[in-house]
C-alpha positions in Angstrom: -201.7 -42.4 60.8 -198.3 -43.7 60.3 -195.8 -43.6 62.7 -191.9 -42.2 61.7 -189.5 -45.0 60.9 -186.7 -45.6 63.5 -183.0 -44.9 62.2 -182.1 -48.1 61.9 -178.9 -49.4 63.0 -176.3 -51.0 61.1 -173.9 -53.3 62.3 -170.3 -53.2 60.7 -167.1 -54.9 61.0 -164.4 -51.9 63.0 -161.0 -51.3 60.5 -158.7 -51.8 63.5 -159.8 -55.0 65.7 -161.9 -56.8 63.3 -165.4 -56.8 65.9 -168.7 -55.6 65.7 -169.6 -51.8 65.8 -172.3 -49.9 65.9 -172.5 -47.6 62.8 -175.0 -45.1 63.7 -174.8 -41.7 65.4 -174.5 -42.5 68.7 -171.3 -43.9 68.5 -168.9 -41.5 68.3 -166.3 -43.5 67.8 -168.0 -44.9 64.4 -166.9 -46.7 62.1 -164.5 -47.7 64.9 -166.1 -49.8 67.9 -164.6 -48.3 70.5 -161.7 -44.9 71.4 -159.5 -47.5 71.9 -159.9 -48.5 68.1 -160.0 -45.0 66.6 -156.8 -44.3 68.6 -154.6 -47.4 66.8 -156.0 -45.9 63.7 -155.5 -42.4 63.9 -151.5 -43.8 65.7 -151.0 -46.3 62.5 -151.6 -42.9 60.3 -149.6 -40.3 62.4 -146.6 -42.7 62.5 -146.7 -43.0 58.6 -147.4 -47.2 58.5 -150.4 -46.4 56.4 -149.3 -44.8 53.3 -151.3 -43.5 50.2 -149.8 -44.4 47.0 -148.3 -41.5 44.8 -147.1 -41.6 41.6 -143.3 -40.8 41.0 -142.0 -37.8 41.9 -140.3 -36.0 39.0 -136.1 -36.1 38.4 -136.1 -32.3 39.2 -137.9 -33.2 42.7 -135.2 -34.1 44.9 -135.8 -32.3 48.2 -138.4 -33.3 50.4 -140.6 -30.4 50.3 -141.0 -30.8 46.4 -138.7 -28.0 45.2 -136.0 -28.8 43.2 -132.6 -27.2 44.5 -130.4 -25.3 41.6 
């Protein structure tokens, strides 16, 4: 009889301090090590100093919400 493999549990490197962290489901906070961690993330996002690239906004686009004003 075999017996069921355990999940394993893989060690990763956590985006915001740099240390070890559990990746597995019972961290909540994964791929974070710790609340702390997720919280700088999710603060570095809300406050726009992460930014996704997008390509140029068209000459007719001059408002913020992407409607051009006649």
């Amino acid at each position: 009889m075999t017996t069921p493999a355990s999940p394993t549990r893989r060690i990763v490197t956590c985006p915001s301090c740099g240390g070890k962290s559990v990746y597995a489901p019972d961290n909540p906070y994964r791929p974070f090590c710790s609340e702390r961690c997720k919280n700088l993330d999710f603060g570095a996002w809300a406050s726009e100093r992460y930014r996704v690239a997008a390509p140029p906004a068209s000459p007719d686009a001059d408002t913020d919400d992407g409607q051009a004003q006649h």
